[in-house]
N, CA, C and O atoms as a CHARMM CRD file, in Angstrom:
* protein
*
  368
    1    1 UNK  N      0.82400  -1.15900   0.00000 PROA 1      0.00000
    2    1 UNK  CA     0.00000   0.00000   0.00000 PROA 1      0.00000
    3    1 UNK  C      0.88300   1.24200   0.00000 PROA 1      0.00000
    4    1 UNK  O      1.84700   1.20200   0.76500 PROA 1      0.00000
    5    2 UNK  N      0.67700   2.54900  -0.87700 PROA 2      0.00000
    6    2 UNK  CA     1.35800   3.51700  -0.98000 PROA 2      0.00000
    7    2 UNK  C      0.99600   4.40500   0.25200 PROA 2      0.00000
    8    2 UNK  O      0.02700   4.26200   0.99800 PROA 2      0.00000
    9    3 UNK  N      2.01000   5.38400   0.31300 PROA 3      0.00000
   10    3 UNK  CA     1.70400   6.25100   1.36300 PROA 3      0.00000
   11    3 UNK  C      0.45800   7.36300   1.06800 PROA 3      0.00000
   12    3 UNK  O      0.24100   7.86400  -0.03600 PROA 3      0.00000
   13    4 UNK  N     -0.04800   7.54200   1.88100 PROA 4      0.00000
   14    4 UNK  CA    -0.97600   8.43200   1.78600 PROA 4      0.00000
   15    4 UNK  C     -1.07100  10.39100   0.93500 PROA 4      0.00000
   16    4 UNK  O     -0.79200  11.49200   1.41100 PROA 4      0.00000
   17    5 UNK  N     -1.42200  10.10200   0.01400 PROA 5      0.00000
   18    5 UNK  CA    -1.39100  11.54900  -0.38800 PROA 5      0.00000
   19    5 UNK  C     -1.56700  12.72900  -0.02900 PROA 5      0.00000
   20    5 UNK  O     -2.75900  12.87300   0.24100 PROA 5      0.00000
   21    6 UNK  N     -0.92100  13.77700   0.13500 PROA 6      0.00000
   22    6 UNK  CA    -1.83300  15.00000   0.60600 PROA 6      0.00000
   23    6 UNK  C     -2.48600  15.92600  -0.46700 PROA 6      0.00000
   24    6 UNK  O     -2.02000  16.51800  -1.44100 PROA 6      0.00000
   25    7 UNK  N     -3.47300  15.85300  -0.04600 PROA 7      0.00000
   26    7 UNK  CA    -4.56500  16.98200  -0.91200 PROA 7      0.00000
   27    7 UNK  C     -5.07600  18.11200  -0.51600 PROA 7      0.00000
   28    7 UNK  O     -5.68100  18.54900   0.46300 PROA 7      0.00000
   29    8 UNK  N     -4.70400  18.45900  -1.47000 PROA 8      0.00000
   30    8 UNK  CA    -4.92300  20.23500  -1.18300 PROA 8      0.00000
   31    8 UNK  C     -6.43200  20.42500  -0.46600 PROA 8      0.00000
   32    8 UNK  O     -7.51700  19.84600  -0.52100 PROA 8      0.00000
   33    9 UNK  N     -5.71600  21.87000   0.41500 PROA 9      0.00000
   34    9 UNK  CA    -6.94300  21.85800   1.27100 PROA 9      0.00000
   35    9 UNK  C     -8.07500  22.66300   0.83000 PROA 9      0.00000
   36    9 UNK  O     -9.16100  22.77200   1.40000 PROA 9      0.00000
   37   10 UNK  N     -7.67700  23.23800  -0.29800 PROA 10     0.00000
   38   10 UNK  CA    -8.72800  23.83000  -1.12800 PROA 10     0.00000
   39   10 UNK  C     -9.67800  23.26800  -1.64200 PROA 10     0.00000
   40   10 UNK  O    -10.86600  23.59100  -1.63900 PROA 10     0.00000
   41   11 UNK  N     -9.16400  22.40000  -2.10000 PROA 11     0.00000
   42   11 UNK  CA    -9.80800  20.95700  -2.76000 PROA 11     0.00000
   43   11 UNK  C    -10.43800  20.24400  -2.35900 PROA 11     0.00000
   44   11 UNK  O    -11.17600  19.46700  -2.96500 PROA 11     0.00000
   45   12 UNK  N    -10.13400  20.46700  -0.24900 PROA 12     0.00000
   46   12 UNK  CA   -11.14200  19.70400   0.02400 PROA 12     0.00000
   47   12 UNK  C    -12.89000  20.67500   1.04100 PROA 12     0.00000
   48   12 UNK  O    -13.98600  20.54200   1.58400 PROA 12     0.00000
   49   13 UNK  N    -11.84600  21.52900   0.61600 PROA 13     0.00000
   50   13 UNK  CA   -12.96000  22.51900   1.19800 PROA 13     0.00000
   51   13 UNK  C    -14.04600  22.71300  -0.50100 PROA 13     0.00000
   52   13 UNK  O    -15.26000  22.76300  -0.30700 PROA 13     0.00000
   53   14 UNK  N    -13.78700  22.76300  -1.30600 PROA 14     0.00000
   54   14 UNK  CA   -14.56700  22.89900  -2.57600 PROA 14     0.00000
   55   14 UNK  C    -15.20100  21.36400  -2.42200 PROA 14     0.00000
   56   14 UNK  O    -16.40500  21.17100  -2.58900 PROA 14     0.00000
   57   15 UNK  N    -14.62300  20.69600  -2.21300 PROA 15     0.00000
   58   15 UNK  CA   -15.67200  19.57500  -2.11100 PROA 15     0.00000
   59   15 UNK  C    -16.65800  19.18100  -1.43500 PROA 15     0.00000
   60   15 UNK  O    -17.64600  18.58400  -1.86000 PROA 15     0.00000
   61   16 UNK  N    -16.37100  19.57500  -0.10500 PROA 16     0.00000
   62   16 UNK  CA   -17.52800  19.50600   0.58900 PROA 16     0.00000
   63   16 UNK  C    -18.24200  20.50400   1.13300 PROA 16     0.00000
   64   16 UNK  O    -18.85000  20.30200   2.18500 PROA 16     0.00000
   65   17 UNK  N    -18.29000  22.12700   0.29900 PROA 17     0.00000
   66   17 UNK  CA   -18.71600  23.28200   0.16300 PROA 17     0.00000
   67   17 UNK  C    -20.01100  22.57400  -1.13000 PROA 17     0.00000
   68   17 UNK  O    -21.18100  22.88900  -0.91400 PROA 17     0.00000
   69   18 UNK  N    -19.76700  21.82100  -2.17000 PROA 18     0.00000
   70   18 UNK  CA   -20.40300  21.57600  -3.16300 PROA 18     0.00000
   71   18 UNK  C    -21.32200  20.14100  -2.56600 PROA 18     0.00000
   72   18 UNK  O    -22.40500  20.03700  -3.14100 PROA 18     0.00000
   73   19 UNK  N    -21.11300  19.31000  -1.76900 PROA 19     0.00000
   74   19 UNK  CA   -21.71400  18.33000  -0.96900 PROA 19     0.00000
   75   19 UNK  C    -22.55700  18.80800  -0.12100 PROA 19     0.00000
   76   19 UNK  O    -23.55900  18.10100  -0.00500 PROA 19     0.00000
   77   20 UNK  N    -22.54200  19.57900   0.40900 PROA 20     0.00000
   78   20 UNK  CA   -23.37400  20.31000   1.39800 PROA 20     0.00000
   79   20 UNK  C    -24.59200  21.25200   0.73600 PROA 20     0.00000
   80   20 UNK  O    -25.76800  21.31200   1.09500 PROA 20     0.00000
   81   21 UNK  N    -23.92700  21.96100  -0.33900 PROA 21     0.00000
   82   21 UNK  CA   -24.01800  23.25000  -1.30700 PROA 21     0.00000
   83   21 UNK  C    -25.63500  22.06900  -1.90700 PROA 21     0.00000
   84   21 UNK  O    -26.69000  22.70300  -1.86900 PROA 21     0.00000
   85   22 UNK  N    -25.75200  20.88000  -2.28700 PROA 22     0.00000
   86   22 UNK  CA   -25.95400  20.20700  -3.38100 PROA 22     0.00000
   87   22 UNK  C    -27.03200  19.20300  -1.91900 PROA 22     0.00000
   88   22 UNK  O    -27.98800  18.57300  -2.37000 PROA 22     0.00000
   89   23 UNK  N    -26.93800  19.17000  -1.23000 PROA 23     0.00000
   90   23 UNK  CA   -27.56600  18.41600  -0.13400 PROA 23     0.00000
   91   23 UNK  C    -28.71400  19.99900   0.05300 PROA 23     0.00000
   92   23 UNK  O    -29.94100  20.00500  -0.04700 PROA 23     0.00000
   93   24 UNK  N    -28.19300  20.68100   0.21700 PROA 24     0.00000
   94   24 UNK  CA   -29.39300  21.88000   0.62600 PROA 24     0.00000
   95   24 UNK  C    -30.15700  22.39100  -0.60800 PROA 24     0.00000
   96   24 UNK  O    -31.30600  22.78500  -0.40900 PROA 24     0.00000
   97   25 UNK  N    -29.65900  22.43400  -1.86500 PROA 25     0.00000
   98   25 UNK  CA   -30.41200  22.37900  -2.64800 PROA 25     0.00000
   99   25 UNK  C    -31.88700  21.45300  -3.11400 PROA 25     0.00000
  100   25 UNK  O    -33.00900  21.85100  -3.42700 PROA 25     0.00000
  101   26 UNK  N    -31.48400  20.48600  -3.03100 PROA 26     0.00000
  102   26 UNK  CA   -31.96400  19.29300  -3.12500 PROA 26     0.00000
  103   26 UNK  C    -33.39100  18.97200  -1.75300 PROA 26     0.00000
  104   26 UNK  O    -34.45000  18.34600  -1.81200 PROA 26     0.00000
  105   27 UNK  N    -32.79200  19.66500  -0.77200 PROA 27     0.00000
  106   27 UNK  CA   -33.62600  19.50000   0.36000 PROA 27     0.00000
  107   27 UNK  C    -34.67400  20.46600   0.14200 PROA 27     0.00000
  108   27 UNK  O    -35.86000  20.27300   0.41000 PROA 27     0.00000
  109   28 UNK  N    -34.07000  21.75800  -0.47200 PROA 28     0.00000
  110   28 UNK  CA   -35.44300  23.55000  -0.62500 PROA 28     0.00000
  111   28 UNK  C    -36.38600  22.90500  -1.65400 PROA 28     0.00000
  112   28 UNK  O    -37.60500  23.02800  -1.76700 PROA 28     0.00000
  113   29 UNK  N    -35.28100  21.99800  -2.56100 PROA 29     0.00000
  114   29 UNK  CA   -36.33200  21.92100  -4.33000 PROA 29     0.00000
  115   29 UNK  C    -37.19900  21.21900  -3.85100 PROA 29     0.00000
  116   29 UNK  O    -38.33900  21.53800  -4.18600 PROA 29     0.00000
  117   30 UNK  N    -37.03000  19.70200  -2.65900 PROA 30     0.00000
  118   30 UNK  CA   -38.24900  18.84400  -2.73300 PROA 30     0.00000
  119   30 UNK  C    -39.13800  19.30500  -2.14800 PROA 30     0.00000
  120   30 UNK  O    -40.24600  18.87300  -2.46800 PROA 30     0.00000
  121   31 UNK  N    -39.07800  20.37200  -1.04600 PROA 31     0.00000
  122   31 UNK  CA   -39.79400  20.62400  -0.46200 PROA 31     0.00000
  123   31 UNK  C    -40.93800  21.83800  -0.99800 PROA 31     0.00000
  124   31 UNK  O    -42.06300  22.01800  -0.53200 PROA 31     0.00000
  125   32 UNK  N    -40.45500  22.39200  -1.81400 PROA 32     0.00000
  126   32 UNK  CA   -40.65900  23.19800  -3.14600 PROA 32     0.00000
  127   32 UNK  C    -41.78600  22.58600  -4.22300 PROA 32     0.00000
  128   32 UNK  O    -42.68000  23.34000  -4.60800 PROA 32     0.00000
  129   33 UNK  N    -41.72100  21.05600  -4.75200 PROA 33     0.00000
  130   33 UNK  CA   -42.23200  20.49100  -5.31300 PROA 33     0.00000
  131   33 UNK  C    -43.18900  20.40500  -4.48200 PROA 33     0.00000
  132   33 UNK  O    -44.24700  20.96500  -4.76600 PROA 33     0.00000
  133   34 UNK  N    -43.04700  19.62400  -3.14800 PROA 34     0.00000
  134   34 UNK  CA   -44.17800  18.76800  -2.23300 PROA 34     0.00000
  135   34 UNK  C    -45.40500  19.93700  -1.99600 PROA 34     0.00000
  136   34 UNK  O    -46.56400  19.52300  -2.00100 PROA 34     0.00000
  137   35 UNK  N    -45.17700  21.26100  -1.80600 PROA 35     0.00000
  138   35 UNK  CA   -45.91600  22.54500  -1.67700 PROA 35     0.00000
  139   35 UNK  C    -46.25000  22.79100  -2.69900 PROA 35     0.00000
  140   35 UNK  O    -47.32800  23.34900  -2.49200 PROA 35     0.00000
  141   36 UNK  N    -46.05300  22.77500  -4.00800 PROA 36     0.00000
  142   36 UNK  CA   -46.82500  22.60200  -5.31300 PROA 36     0.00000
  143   36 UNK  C    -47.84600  21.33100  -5.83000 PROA 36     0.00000
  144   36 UNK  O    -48.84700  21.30600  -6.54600 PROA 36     0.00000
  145   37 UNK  N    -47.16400  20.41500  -5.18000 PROA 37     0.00000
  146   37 UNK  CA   -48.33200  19.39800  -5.60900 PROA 37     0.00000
  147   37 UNK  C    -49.43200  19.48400  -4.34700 PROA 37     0.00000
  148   37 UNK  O    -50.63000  19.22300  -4.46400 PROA 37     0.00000
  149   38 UNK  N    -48.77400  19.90100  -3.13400 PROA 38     0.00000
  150   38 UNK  CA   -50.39800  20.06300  -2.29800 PROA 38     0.00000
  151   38 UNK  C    -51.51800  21.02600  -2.50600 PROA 38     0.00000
  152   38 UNK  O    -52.72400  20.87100  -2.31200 PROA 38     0.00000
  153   39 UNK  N    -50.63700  22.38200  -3.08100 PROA 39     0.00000
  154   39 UNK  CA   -51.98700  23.15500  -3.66900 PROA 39     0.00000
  155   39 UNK  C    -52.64900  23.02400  -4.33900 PROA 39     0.00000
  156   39 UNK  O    -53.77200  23.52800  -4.37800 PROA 39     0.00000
  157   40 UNK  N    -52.04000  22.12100  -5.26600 PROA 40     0.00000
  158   40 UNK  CA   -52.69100  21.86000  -6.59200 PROA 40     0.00000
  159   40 UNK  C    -53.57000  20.84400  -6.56800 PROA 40     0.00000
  160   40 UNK  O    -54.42800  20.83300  -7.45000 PROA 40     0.00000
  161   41 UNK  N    -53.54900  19.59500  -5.39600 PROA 41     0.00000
  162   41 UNK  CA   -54.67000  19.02400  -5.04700 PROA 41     0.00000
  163   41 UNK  C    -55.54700  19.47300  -4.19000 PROA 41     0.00000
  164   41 UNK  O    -56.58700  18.85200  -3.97000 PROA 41     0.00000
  165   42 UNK  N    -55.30900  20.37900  -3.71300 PROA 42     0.00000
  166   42 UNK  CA   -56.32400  21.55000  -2.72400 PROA 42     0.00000
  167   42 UNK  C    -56.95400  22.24500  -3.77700 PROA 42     0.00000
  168   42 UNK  O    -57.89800  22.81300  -3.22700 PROA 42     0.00000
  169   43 UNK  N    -56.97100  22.53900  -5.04600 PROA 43     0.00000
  170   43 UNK  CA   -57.67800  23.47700  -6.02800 PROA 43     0.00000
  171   43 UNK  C    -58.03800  22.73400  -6.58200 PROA 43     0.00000
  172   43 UNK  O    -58.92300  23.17400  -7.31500 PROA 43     0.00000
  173   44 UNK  N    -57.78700  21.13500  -6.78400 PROA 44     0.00000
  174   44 UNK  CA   -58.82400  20.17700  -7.17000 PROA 44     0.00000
  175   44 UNK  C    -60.14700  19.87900  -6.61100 PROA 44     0.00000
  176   44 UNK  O    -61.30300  19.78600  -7.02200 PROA 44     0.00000
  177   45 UNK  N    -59.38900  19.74900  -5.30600 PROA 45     0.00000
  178   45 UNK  CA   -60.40500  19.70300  -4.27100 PROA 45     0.00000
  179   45 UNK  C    -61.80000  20.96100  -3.96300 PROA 45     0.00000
  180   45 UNK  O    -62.95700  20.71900  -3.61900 PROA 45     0.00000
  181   46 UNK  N    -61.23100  22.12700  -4.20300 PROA 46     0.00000
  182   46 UNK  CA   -62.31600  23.01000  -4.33700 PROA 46     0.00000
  183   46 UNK  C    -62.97000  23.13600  -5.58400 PROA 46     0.00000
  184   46 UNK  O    -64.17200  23.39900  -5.56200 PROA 46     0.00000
  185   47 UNK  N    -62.25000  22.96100  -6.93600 PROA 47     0.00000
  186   47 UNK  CA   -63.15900  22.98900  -7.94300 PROA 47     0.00000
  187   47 UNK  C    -63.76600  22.05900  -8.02800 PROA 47     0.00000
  188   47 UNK  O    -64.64100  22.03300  -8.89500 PROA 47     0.00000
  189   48 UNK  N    -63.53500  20.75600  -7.06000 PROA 48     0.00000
  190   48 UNK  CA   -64.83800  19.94400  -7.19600 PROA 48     0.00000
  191   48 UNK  C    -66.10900  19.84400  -6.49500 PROA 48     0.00000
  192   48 UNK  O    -67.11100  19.21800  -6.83900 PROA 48     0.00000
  193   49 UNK  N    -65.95200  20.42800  -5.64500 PROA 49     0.00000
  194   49 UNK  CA   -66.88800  21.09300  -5.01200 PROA 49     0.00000
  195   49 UNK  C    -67.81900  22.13000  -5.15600 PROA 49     0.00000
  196   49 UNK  O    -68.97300  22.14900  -4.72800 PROA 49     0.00000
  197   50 UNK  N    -67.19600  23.03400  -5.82400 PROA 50     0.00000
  198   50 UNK  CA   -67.74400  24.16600  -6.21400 PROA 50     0.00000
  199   50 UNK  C    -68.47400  23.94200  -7.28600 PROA 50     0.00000
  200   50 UNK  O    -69.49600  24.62000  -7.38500 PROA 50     0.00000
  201   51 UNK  N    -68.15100  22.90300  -8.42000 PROA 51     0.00000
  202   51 UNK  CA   -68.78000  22.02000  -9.18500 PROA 51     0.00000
  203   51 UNK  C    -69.85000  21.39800  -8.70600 PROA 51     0.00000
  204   51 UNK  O    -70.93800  21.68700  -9.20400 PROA 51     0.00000
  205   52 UNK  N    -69.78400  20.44100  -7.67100 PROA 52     0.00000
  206   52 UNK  CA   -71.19400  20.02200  -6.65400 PROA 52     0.00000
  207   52 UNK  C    -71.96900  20.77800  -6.27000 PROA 52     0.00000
  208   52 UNK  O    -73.12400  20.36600  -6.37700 PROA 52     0.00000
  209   53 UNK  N    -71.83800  21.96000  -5.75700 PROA 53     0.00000
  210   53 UNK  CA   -72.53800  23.23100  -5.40200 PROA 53     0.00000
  211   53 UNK  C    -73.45400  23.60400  -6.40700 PROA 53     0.00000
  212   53 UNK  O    -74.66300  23.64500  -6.18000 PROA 53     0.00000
  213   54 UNK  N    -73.02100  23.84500  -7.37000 PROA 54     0.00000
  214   54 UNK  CA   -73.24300  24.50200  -8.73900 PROA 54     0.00000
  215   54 UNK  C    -74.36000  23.29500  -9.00000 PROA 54     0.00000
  216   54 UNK  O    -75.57400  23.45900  -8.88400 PROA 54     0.00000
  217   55 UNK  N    -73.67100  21.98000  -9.39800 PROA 55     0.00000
  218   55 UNK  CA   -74.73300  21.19600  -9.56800 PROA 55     0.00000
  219   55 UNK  C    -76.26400  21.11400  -8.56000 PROA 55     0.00000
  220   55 UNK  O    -77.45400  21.21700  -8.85500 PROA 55     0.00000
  221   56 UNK  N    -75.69000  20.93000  -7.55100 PROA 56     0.00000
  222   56 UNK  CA   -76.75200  20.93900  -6.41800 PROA 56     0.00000
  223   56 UNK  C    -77.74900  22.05900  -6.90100 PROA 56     0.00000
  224   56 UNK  O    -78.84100  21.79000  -7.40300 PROA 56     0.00000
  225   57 UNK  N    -77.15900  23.66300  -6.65400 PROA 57     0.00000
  226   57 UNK  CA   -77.68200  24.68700  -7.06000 PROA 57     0.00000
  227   57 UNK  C    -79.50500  24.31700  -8.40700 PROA 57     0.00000
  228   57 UNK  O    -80.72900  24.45400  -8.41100 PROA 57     0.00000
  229   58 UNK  N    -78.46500  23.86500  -9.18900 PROA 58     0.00000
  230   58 UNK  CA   -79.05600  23.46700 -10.49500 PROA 58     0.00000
  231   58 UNK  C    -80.39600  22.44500 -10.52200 PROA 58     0.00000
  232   58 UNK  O    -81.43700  22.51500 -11.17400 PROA 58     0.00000
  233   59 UNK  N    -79.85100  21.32800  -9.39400 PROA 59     0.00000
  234   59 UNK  CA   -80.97600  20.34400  -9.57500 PROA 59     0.00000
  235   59 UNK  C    -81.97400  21.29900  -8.83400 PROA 59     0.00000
  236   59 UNK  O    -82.90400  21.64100  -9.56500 PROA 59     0.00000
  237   60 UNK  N    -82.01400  21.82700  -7.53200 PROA 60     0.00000
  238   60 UNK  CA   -82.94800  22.68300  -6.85500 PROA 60     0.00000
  239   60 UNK  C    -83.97200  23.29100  -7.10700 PROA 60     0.00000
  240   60 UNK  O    -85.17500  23.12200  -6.90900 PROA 60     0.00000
  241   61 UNK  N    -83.08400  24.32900  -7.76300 PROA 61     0.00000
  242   61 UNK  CA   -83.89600  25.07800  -8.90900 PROA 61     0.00000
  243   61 UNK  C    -85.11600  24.38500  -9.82900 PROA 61     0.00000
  244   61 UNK  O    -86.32300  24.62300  -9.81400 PROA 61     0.00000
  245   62 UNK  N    -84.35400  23.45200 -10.62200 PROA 62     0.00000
  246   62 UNK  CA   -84.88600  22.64900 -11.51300 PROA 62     0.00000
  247   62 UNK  C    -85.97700  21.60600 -10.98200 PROA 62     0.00000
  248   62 UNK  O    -86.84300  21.20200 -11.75700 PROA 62     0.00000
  249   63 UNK  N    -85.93200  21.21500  -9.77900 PROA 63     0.00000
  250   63 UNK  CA   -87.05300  20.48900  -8.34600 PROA 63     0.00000
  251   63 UNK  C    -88.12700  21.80300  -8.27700 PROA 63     0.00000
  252   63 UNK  O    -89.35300  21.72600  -8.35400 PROA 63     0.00000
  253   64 UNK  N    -87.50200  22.74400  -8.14800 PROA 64     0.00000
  254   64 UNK  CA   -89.11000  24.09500  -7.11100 PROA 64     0.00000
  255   64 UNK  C    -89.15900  25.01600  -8.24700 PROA 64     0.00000
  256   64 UNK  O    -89.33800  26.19100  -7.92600 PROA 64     0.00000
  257   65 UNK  N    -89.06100  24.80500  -9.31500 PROA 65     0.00000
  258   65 UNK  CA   -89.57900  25.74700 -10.55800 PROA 65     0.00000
  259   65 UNK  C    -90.99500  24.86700 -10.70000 PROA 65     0.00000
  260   65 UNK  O    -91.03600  23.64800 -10.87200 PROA 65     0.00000
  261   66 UNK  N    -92.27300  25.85900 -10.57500 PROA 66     0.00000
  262   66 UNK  CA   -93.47500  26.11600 -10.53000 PROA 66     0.00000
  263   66 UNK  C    -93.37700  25.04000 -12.35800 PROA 66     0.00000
  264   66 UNK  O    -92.64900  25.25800 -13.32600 PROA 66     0.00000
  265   67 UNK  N    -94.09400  24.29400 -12.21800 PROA 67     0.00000
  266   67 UNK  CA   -94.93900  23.80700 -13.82100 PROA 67     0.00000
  267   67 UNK  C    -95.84200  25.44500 -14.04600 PROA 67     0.00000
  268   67 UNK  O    -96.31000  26.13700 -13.14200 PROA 67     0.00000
  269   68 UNK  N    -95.86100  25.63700 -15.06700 PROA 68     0.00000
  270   68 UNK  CA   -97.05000  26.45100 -16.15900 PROA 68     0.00000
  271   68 UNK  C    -96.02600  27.75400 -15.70500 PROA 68     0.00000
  272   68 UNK  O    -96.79400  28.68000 -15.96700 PROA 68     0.00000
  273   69 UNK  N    -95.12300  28.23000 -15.33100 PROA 69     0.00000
  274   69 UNK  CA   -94.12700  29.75400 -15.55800 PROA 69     0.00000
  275   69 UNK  C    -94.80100  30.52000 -14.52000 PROA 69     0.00000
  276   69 UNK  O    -94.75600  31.74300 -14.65100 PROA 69     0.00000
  277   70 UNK  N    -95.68400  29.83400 -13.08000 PROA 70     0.00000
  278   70 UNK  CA   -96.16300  30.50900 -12.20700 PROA 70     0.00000
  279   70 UNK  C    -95.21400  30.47700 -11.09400 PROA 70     0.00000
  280   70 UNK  O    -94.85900  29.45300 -10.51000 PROA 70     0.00000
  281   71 UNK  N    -94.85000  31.60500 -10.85500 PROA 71     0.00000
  282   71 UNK  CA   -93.70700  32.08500  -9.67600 PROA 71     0.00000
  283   71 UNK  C    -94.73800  32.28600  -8.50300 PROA 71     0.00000
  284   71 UNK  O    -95.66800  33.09100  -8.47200 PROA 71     0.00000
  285   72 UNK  N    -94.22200  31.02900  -7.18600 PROA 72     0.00000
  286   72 UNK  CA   -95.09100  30.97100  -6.02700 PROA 72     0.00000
  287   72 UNK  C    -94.15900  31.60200  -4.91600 PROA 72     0.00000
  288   72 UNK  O    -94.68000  31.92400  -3.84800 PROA 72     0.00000
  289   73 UNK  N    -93.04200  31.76100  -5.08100 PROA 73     0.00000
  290   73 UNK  CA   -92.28400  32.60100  -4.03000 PROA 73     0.00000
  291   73 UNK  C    -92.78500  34.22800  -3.75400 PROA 73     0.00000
  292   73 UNK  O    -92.57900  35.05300  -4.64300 PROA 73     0.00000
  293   74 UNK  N    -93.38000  34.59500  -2.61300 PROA 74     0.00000
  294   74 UNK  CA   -93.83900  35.70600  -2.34200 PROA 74     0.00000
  295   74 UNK  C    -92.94000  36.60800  -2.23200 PROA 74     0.00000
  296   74 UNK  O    -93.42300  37.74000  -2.20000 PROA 74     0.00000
  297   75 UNK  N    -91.92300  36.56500  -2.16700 PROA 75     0.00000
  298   75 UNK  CA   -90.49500  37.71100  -2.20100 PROA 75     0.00000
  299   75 UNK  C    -90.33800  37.66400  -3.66600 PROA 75     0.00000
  300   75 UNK  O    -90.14800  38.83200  -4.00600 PROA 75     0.00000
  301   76 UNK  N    -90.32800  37.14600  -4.37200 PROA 76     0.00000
  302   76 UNK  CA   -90.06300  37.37300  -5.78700 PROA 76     0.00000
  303   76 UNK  C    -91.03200  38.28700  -6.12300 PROA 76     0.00000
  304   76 UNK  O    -92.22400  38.26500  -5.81700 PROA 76     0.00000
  305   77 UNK  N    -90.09600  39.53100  -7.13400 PROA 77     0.00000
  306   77 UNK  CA   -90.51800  40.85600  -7.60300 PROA 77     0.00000
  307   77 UNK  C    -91.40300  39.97400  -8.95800 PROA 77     0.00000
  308   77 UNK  O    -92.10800  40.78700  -9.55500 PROA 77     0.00000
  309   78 UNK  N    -91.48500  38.95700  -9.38100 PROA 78     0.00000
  310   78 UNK  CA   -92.15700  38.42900 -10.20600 PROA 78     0.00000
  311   78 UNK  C    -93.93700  37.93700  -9.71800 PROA 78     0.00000
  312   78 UNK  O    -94.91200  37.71300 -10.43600 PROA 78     0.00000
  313   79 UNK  N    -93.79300  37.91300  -8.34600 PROA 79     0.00000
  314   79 UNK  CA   -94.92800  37.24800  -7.71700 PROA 79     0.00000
  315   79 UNK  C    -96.38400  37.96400  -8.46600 PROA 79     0.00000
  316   79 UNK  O    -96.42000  39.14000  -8.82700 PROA 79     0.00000
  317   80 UNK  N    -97.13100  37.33700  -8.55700 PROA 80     0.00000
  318   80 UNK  CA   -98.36000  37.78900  -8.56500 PROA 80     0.00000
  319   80 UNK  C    -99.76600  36.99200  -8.20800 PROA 80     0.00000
  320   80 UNK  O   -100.19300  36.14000  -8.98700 PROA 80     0.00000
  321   81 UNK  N   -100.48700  37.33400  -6.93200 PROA 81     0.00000
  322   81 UNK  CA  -100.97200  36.39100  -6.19500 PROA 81     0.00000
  323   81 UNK  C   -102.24700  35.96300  -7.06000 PROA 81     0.00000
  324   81 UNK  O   -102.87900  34.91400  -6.93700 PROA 81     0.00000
  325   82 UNK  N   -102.49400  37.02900  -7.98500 PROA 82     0.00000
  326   82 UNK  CA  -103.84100  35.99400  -8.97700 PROA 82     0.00000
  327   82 UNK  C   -103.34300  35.28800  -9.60700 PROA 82     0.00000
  328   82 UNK  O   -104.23600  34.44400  -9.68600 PROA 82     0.00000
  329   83 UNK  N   -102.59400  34.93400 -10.15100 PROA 83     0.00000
  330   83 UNK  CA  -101.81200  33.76100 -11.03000 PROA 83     0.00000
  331   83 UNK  C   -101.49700  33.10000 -10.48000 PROA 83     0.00000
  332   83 UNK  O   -101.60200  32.00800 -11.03800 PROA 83     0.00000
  333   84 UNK  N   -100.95600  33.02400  -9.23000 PROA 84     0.00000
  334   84 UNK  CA  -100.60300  31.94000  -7.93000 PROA 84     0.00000
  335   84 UNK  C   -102.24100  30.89200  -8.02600 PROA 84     0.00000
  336   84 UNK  O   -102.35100  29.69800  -8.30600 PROA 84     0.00000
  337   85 UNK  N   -103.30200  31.88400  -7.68300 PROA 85     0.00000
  338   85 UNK  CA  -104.69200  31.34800  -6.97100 PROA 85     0.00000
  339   85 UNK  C   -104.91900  30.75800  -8.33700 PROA 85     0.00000
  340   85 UNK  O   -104.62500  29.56400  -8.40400 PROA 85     0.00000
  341   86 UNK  N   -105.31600  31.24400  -9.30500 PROA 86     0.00000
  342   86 UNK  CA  -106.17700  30.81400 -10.73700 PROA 86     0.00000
  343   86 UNK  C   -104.91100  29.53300 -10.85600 PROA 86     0.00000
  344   86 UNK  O   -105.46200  28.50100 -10.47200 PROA 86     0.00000
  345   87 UNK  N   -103.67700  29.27700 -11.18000 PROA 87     0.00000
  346   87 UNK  CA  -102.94300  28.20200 -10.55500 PROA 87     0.00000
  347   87 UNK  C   -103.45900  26.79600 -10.05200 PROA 87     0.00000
  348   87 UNK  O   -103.76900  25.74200 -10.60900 PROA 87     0.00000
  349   88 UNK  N   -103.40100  27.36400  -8.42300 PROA 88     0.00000
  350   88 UNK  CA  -104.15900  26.34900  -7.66800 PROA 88     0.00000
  351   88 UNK  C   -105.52000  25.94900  -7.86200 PROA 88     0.00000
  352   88 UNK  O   -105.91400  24.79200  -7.71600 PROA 88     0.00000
  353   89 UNK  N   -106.21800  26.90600  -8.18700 PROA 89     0.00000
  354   89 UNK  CA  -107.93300  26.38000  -8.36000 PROA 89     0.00000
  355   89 UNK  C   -107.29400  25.41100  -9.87000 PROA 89     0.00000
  356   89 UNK  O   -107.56200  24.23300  -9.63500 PROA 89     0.00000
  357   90 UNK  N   -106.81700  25.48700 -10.79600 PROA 90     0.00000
  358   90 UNK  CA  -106.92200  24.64800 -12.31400 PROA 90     0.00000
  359   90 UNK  C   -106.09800  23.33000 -11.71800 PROA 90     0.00000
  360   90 UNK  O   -106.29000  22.22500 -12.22700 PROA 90     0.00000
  361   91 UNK  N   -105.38000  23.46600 -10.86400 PROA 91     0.00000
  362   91 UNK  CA  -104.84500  21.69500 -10.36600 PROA 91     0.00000
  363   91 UNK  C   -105.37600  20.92400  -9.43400 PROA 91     0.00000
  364   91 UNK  O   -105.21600  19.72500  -9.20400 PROA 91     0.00000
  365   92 UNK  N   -106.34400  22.12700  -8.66800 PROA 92     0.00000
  366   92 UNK  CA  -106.84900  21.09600  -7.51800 PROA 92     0.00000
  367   92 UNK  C   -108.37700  20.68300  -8.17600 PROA 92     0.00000
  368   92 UNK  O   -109.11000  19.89100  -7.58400 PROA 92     0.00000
């Protein structure tokens, strides 16, 4: 076995300036990624919902809309209570 070399101490400070340098990089980027892919399944997560909403919204509507275009909600600026009554008297 040969004797042991000496290596410059520059050389070994650049080396493990770039080991370290390259370990902390590596540690910001994944953690970097992991915070991009969680938002991005968090904005899945709300546009699917907000999608359900919307749907929900939709069937509702589409459930308590009056047959014959007679608006029975008394807060509605559309209301009009003889069309409500003449309404009810032709179904019952």
């Amino acid at each position: 076995m040969s004797p042991a070399v000496a290596v410059n101490p520059v050389r070994n400070v650049a080396r493990w300036s770039a080991l370290v340098g390259g370990l902390a990089y590596g540690y910001i980027h994944h953690n970097t990624l992991t915070a991009l892919e969680h938002n991005k399944a968090e904005q899945i997560k709300i546009d699917n919902r907000d999608r359900l909403i919307a749907q929900a919204k939709a069937e509702w509507v589409k459930m308590n809309t009056p047959s014959g275009g007679v608006v029975t909600d008394p807060e509605s600026p559309n209301f009009d209570l003889e069309k409500v009554l003449v309404h009810l008297s032709e179904t019952a």
